[in-house]
Structures are given as structure tokens and as C-alpha cells.
N, C-alpha and C positions, 0 to 999 in steps of 0.2 A: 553463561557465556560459552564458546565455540571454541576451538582450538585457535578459530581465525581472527579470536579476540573481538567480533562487535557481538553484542548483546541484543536479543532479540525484539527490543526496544528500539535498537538504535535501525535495526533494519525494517521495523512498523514507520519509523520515521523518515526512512530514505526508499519508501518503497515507488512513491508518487516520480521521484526523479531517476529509480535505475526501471521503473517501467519505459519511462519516456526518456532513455539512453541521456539523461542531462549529469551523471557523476563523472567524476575525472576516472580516469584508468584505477588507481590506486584503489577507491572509494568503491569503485565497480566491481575489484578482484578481491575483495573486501567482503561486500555483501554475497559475493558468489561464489565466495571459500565456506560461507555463514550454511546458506544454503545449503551445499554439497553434505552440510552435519548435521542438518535442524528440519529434518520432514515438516515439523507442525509451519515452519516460515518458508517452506516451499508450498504446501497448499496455501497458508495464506496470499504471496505473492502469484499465483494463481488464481484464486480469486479474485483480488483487486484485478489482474488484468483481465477478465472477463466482464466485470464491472463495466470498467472502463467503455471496453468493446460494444457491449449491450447499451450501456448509455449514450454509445456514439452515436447509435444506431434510431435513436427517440428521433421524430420528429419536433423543429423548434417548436416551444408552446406545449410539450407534449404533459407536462408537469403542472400541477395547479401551484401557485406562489405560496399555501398551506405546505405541498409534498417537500416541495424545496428546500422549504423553513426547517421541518422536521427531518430532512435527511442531511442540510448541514449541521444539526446543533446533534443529531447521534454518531455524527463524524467528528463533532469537537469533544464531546462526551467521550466518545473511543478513544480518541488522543490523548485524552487526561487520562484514562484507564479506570472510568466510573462506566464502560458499558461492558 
């Protein structure tokens, strides 16, 4: 934990909605006080937003329904913290 008090847990979990500006103020100065102390959760957030960007960027179809399957269930794997 951070000086800012959330846990670098809690900012893997709220990273999907302070990418896409959807946290209240509080929640947002929150993970961005976390940040300001936590390198390893600033390149992460970092990543994720590149992510994001690159896979905006796929044409629709671009993904076989196997890649899909396999990139949700290493994302719900991630979640749980078994990747």
C-alpha cells in the first residue's frame, strides 16, 4: 500500500474505468496519488492503455473466436492473480 492508501490490487482493478475517465473525482485522485509512488502501477497502466489503443485499432473479425476465448480466460486468470 501507498501513502495514498489504495493497494496495488485495488488499482489492477480500477484500471479499465480510470483508463476510460468513468471514476468519480475522489477514486480518480486516488489512483493518481497511487501512481505518483508505485512505478511498477504506472507502467502497468501504461500498458493496459496501449492495449486498449492497439486493439482499437484490429479490424472487426480480426480475432479467430479460439484467440478470444484464450485472451478472456488469461484476463480472468490475471484477475484472480493465478497469471
Amino acid at each position: 500500500m501507498t501513502d495514498a492508501g489504495l493497494r496495488c490490487i485495488e488499482v489492477v482493478e480500477l484500471v479499465s474505468a480510470y483508463i476510460d475517465d468513468e471514476l468519480d473525482p475522489q477514486t480518480r485522485r486516488r489512483v493518481e496519488e497511487h501512481l505518483e509512488l508505485c512505478p511498477p502501477c504506472r507502467v502497468y497502466v501504461e500498458q493496459v492503455r496501449e492495449t486498449v489503443l492497439t486493439l482499437g485499432e484490429l479490424p472487426a473479425g480480426a480475432l479467430s473466436d479460439q484467440a478470444v476465448s484464450e485472451l478472456e480466460a488469461a484476463f480472468r486468470a490475471f484477475s484472480r492473480g493465478r497469471a
